[in-house]
Residue frames relative to the residue before (quaternion, step in Angstrom):
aa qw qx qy qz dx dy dz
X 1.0000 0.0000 0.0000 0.0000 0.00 0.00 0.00
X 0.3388 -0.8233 0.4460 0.0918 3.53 -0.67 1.10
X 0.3385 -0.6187 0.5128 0.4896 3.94 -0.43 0.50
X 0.6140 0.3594 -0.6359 0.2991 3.76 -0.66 0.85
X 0.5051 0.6026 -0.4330 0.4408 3.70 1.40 -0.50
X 0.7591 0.5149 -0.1283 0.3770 3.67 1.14 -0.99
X 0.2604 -0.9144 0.1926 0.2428 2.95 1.64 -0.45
X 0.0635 -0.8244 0.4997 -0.2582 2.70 1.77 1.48
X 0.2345 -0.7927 0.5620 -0.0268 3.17 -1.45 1.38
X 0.4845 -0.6250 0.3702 0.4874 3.20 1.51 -0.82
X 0.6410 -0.5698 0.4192 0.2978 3.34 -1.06 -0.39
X 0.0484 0.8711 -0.4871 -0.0400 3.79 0.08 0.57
X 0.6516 -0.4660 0.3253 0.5025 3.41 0.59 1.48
X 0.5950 -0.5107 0.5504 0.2867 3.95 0.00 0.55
X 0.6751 0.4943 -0.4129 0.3597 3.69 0.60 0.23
X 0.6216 -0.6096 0.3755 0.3179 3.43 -1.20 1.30
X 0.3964 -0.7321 0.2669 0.4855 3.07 -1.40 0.18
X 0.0698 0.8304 -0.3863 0.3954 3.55 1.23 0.85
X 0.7024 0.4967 -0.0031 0.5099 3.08 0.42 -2.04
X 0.6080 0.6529 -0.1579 0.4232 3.58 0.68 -1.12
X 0.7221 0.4365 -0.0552 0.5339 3.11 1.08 -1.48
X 0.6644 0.4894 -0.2544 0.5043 3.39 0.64 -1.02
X 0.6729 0.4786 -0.2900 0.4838 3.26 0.98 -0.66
X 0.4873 0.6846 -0.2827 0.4625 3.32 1.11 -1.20
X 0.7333 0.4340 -0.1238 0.5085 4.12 0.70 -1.85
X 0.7668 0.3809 -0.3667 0.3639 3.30 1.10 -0.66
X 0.5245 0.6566 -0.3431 0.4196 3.63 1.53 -0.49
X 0.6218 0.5393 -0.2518 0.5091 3.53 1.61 -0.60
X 0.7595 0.1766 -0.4622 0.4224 3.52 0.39 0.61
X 0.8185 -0.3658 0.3126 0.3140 3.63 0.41 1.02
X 0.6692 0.6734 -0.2816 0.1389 2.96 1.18 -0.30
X 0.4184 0.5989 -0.2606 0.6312 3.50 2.38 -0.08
X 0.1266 -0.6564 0.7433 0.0239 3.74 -0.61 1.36
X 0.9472 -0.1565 0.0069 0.2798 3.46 0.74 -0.46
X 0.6625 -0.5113 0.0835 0.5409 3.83 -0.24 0.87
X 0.7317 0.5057 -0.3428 0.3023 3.59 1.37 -0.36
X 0.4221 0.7170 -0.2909 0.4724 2.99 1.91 -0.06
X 0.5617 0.5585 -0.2461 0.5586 3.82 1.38 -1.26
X 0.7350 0.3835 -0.2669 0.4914 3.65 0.37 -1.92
X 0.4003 0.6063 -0.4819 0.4899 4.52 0.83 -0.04
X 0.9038 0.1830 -0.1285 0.3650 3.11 -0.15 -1.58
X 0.3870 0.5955 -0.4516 0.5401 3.91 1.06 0.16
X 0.7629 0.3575 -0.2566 0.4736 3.93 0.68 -0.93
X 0.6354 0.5266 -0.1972 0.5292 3.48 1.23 -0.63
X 0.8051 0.1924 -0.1367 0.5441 3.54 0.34 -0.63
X 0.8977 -0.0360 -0.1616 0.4084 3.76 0.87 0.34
X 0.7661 -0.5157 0.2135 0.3188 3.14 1.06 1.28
X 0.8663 0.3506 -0.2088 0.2879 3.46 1.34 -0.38
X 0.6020 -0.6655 0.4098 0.1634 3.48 -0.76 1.22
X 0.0814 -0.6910 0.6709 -0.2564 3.76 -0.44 1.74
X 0.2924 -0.5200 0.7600 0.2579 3.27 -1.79 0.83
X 0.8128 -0.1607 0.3933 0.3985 3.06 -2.17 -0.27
X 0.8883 0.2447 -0.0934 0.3772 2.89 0.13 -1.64
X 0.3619 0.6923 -0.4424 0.4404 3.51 1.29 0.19
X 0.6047 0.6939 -0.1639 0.3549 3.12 0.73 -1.70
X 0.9015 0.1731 -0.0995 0.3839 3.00 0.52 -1.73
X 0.4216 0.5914 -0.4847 0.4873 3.49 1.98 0.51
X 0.7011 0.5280 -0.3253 0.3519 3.52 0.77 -0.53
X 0.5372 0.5057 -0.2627 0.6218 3.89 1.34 -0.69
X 0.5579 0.4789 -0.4198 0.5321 3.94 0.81 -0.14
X 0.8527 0.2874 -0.2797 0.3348 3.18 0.42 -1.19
X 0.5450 0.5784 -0.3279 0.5108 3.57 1.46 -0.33
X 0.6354 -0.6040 0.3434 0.3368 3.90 1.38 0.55
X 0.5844 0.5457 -0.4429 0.4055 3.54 0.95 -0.23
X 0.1976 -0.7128 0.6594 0.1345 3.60 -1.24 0.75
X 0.5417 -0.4521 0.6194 0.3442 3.84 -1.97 0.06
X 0.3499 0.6908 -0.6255 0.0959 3.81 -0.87 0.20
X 0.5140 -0.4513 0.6141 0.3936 3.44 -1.36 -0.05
X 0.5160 -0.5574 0.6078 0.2316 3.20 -1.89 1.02
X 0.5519 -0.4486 0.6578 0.2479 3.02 -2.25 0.85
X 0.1041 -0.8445 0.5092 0.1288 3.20 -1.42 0.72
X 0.0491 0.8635 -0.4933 -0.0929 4.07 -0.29 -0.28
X 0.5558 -0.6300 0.4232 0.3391 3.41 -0.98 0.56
X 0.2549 -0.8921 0.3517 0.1245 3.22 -0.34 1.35
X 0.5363 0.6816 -0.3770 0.3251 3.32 1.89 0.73
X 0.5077 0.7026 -0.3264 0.3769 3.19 1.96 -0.10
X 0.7192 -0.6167 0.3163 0.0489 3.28 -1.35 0.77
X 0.0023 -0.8412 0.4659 0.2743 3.71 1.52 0.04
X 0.5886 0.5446 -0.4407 0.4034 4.09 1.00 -0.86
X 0.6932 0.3427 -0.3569 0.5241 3.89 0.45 -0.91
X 0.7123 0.3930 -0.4728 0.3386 3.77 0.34 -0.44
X 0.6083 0.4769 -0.4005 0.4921 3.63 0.73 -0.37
X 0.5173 0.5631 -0.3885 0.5141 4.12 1.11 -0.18
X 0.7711 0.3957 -0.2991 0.3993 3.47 0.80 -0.87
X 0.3727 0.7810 -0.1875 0.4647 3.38 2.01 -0.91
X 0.7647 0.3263 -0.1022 0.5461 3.59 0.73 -1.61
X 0.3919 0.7271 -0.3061 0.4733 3.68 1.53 -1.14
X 0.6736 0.6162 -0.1825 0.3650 3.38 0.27 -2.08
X 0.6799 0.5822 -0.2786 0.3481 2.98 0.46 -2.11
X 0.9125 0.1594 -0.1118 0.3598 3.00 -0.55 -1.63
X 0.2656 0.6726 -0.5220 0.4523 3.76 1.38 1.06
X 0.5271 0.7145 -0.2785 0.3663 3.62 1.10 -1.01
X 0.8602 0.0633 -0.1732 0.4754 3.76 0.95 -1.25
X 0.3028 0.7088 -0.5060 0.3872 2.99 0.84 1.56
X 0.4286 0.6280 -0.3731 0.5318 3.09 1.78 -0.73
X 0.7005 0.5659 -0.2614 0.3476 3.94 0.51 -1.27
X 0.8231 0.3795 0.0523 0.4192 3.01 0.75 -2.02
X 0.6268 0.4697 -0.1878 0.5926 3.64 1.25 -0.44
X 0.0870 -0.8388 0.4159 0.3403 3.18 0.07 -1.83
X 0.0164 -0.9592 0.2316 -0.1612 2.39 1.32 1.90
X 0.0691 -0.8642 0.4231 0.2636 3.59 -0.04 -0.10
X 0.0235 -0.9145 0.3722 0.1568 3.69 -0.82 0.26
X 0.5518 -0.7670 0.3168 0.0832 3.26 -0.72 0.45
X 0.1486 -0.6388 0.7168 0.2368 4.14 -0.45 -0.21
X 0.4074 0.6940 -0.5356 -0.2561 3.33 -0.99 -0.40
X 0.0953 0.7712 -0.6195 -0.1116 3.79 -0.69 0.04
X 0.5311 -0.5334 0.5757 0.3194 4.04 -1.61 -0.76
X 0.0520 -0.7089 0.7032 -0.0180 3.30 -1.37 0.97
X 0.2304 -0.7872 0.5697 0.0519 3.61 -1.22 1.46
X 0.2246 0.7433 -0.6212 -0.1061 3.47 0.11 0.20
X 0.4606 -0.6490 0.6026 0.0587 3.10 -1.97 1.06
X 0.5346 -0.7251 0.3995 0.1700 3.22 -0.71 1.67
X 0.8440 -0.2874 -0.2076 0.4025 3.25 -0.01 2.06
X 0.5061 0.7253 -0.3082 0.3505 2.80 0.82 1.28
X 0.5311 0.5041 -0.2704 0.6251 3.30 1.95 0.60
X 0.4937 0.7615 -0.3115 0.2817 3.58 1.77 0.00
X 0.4693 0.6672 -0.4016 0.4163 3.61 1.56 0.05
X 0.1098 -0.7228 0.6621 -0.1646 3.92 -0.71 0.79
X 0.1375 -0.7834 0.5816 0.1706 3.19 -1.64 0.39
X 0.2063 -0.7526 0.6076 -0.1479 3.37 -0.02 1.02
X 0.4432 -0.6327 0.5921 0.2296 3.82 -1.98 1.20
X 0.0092 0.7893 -0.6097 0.0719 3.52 -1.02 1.23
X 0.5235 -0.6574 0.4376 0.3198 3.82 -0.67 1.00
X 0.5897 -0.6800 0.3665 0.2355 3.03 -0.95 1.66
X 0.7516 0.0109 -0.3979 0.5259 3.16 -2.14 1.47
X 0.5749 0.5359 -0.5694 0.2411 4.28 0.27 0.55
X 0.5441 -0.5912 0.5811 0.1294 3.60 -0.94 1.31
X 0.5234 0.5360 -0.6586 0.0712 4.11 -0.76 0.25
X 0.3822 -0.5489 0.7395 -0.0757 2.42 -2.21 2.04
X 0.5484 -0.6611 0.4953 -0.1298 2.60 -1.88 1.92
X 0.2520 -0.6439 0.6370 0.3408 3.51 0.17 -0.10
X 0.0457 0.7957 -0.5915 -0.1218 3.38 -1.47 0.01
X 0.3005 -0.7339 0.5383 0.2852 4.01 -0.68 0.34
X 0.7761 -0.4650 0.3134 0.2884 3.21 -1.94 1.05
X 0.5590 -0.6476 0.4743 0.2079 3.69 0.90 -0.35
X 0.6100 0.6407 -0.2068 0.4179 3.56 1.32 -0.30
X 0.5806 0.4226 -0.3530 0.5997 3.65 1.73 -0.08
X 0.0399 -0.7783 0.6255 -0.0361 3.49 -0.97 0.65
X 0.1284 -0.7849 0.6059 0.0152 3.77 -0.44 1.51
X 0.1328 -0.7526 0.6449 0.0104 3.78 -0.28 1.46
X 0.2795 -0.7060 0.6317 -0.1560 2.81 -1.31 1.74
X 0.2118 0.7363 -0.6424 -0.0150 4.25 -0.75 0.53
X 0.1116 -0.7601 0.6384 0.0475 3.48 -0.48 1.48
X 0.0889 0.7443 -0.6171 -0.2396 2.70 -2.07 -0.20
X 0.4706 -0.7743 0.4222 -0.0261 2.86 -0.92 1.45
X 0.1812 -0.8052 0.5625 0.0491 4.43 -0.04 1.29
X 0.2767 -0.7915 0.5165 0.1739 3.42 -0.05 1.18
X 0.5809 0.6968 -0.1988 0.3708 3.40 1.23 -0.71
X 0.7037 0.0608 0.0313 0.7072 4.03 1.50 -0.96
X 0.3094 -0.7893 0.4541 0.2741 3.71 1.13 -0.45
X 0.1206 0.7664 -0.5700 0.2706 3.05 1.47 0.90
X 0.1842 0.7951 -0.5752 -0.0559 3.87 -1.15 0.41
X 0.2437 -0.8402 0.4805 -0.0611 3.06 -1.62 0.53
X 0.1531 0.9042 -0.3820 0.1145 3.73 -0.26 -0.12
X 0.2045 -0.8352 0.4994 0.1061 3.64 -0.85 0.34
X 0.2356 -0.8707 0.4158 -0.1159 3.08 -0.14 1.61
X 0.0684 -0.8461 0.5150 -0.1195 3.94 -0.68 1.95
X 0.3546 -0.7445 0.5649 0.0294 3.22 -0.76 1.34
X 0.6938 0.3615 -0.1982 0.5905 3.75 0.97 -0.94
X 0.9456 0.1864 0.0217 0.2657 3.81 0.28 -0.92
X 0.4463 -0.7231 0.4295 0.3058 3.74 -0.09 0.70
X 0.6667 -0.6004 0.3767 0.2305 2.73 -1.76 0.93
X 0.0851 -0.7835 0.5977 -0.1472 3.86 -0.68 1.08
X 0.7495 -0.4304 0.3027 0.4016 3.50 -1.57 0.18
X 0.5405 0.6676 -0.2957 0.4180 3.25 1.46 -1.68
X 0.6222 0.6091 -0.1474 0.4692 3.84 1.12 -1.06
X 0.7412 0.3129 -0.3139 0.5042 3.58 1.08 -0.69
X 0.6080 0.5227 -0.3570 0.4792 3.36 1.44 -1.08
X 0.5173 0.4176 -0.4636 0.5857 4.48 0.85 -0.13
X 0.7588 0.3437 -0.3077 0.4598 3.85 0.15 -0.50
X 0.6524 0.2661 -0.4939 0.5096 3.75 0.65 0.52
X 0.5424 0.5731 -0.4106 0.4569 3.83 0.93 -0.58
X 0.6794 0.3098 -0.3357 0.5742 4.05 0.85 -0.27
X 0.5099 0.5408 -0.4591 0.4866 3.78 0.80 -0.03
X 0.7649 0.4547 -0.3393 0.3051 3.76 0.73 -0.79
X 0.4355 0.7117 -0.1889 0.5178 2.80 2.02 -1.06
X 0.7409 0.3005 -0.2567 0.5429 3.86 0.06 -0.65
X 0.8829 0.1029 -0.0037 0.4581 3.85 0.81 -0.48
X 0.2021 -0.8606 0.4667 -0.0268 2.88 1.22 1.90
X 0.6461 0.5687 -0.3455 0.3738 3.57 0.78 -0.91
X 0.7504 0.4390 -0.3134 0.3821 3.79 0.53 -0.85
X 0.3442 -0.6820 0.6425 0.0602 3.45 -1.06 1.17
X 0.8503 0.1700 -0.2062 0.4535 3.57 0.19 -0.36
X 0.0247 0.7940 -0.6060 0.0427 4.22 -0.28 0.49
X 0.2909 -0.7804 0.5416 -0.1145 3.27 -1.00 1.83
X 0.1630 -0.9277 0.3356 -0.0124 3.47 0.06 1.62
X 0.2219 0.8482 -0.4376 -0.1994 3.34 0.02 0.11
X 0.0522 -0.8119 0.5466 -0.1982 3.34 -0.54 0.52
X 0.5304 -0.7138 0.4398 0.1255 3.53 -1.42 1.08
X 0.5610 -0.7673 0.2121 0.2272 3.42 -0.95 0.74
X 0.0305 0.7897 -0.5729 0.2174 3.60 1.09 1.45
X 0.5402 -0.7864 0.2513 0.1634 2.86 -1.16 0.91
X 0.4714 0.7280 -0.2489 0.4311 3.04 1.57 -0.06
X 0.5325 0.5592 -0.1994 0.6033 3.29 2.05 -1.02
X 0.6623 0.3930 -0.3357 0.5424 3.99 1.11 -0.39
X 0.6815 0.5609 -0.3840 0.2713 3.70 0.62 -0.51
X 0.8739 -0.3749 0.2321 0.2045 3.19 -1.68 1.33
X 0.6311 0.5727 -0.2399 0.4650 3.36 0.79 -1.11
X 0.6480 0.4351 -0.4103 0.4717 3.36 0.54 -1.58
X 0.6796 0.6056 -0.3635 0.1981 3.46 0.16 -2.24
X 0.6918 0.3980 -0.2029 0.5674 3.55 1.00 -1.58
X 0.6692 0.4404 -0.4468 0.3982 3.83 0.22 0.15
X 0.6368 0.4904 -0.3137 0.5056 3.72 1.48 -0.65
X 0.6804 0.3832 -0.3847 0.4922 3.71 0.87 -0.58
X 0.5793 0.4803 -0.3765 0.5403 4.23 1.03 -0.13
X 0.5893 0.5411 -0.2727 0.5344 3.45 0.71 -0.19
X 0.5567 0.6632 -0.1487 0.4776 3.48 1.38 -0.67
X 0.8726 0.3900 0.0517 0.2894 2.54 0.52 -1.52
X 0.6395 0.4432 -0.1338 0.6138 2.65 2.16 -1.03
X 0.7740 0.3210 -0.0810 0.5398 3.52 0.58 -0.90
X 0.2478 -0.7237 0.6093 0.2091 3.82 1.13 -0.15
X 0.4841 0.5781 -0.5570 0.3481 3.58 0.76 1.40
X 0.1753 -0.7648 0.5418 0.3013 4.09 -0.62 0.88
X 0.2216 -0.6355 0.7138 0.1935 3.09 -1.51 0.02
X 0.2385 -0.8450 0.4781 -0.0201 3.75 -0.49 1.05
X 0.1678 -0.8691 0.4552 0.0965 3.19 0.65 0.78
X 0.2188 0.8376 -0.4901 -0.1017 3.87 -0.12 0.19
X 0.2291 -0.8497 0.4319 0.1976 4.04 0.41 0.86
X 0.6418 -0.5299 0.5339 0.1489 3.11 -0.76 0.78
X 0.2322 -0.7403 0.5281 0.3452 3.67 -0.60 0.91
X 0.9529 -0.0709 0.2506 0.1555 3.06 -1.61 0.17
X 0.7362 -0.4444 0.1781 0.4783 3.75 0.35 0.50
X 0.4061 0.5596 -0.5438 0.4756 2.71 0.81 1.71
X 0.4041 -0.6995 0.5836 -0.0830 3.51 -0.15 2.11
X 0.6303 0.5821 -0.2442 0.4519 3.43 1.14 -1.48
X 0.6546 0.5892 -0.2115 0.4238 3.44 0.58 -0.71
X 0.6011 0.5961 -0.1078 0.5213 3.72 1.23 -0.74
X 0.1045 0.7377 -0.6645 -0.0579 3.71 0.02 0.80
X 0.7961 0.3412 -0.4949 0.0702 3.05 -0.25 0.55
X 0.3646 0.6174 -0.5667 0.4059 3.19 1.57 1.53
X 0.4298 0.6258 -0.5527 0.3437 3.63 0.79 0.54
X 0.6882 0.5864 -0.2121 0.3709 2.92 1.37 -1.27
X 0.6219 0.4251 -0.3384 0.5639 3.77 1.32 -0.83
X 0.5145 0.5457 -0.4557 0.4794 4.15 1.03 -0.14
X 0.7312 0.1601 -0.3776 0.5451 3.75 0.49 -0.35
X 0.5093 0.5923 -0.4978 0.3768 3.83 0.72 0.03
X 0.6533 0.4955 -0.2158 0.5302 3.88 1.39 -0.45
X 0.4942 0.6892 -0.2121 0.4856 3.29 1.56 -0.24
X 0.7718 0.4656 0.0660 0.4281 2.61 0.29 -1.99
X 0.8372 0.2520 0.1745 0.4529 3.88 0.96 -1.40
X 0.7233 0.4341 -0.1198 0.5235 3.15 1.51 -0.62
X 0.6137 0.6568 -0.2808 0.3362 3.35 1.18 -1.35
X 0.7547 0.3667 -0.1178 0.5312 3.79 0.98 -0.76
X 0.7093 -0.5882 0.2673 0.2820 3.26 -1.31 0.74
X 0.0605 -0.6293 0.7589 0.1564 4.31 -0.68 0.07
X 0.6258 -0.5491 0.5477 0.0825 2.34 -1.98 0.75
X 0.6858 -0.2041 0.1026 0.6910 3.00 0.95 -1.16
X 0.9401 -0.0244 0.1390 0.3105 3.29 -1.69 -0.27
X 0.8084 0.3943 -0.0871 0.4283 2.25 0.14 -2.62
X 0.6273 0.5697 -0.2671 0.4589 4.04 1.02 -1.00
X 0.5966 0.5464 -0.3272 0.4883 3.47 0.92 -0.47
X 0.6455 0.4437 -0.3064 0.5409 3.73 1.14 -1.16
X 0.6531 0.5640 -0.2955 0.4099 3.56 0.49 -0.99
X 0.6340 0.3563 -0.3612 0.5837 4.15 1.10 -0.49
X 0.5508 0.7298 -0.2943 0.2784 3.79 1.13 -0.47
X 0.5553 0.6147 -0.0338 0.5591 2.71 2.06 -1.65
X 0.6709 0.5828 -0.2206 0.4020 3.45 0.91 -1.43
X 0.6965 0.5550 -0.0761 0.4484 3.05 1.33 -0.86
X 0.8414 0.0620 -0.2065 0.4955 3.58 0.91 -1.02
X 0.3224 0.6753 -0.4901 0.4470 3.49 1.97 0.06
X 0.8055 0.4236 -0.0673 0.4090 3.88 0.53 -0.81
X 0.2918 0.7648 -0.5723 0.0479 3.86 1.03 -0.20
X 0.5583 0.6878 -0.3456 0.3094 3.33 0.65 -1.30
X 0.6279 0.3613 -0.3236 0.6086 3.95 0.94 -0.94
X 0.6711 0.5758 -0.2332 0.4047 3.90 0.69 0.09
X 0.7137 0.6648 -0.1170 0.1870 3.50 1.52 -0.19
X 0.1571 0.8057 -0.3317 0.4649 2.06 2.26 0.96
X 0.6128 0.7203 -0.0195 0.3244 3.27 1.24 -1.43
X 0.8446 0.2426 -0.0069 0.4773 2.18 0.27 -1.82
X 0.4848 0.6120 -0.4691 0.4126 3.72 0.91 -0.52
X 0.6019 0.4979 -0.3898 0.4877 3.77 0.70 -0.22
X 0.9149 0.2233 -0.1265 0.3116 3.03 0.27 -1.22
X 0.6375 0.5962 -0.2806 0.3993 3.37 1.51 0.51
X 0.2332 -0.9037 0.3588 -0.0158 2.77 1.95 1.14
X 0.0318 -0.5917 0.7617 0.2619 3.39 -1.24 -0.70
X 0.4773 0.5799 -0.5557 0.3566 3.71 0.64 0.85
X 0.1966 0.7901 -0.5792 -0.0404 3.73 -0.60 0.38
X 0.5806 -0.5125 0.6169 0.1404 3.11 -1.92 1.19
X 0.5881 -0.6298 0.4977 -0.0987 2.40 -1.42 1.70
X 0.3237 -0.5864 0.6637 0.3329 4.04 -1.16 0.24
X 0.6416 -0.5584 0.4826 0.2088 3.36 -1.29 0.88
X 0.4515 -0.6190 0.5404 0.3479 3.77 -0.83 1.15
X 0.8017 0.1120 -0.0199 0.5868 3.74 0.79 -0.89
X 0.4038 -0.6648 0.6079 0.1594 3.28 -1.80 0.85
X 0.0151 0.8753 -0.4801 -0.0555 3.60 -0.48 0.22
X 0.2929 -0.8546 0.4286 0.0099 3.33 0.82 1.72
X 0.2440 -0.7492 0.6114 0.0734 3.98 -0.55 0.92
X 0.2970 0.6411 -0.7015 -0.0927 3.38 -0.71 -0.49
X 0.1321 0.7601 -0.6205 0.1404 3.86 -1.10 0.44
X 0.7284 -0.5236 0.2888 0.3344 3.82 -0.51 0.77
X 0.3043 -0.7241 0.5833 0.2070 3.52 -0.55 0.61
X 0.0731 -0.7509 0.6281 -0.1905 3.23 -1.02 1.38
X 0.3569 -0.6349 0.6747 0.1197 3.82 -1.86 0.36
């Protein structure tokens, strides 16, 4: 007779299924840095006695995993980000009914080996070292990114940092590729270079002359989240960044490979260029609790 004929379940640490739960609610706020922190409160709050490694066979089997926390800037606003969210929305059948076009745009800086660390499965007690580079080459990058056709674009400086002069070349090639659109809906975060004087007085002359808008629509406050097109520079670090250059020039050239080429990528990216976006939390709940092994 076989323990499946018997209906042998196993052992679940003697704890009800009550217990189980409670435990279950308490592993959900973050509060266990570590299995000795769990095997504490199992003796403390019901009497029952777990090794280490008990502990952590039991939390496996109750579904909980080890990971690093999710983080978010906890100065942002969830009421203005859901405004921009709804804002967004009904920006969508303007695209239809106008013939509107829109845009993401923001800057990416990568530093010339320095984005080249990764985690990756390696046979236990093995050591592999990365080279890394001094950090002193910086390849400025201003995309923009049309959630609408994924059409993308961007203007890219080896010698000079990103500046107004930089958005006002990155809307002048936007007209260029889509002579046809009269009206272009930005959205974009609230660097300062994106507030400065120059731009404003180049979008209303631009008006005026060409009867082209530029719509400026900022982004509220630390909300990164809000921006699709830093997903896009997250698989652009992935993809291009994760591995060693030689030099500079070899670093720009995998950079290229990458956004010269999305299309061979769109497999990808159709996932991850959603038009879904995550919210800041209504509430923060701040742990602190001993650091343990």
């Amino acid at each position: 007779m076989g323990l499946t004929t018997l209906n042998y379940k196993g052992d679940e640490g003697a704890l009800t299924t009550a217990q189980q739960q409670r435990l279950k609610e308490e592993v959900a706020t973050g509060r266990f840095r570590c299995a000795a922190q769990a095997q504490a409160f199992l003796a403390e709050t019901f009497g029952k006695s777990f090794s280490l490694s008990g502990t952590r066979k039991l939390l496996k089997r109750l579904g909980c995993t080890f990971h690093k926390a999710s983080s978010f800037l906890f100065k942002a606003n969830r009421a203005k980000q859901e405004e921009f969210v709804h804002d967004y929305e009904q920006d969508k059948q303007k695209v239809q009914t106008d013939g509107w076009r829109r845009y993401f745009i923001d800057g990416v800086h990568p530093l010339h080996g320095m984005e080249v660390l990764f985690y990756c499965w390696l046979v236990a007690g093995q050591r592999l070292e990365v080279g890394v580079g001094g950090g002193r080459k910086r390849f400025n990058i201003l995309g923009a990114f049309c959630p609408d056709d994924h059409d993308y674009l961007d203007c890219r400086y080896a010698d000079k940092n990103l500046n107004a002069q930089s958005v006002i070349e990155l809307f002048e090639r936007m007209m260029q590729k889509h002579p046809e659109c009269k009206y272009f809906r930005i959205y974009l975060d609230n660097a300062r270079y994106q507030h400065a004087k120059v731009l404003w007085a180049w979008i209303e002359q631009t008006k005026q002359d060409k009867g082209v808008t530029f719509d400026l629509k900022h982004l509220p406050g630390y909300s990164p989240n809000l921006n699709l097109i830093e997903r896009l520079w997250k698989f652009l670090r992935k993809e291009a960044l994760q591995k060693w250059h030689p030099t500079f020039e070899a670093m720009q050239q995998a950079i290229a490979s990458v956004l010269d080429n999305l299309p061979q990528h769109e497999a990808a990216l159709k996932t991850l260029m959603t038009e879904r976006f995550h919210l800041t939390p209504e509430v923060s709940t701040i742990v602190v609790g001993n650091a343990c092994r």
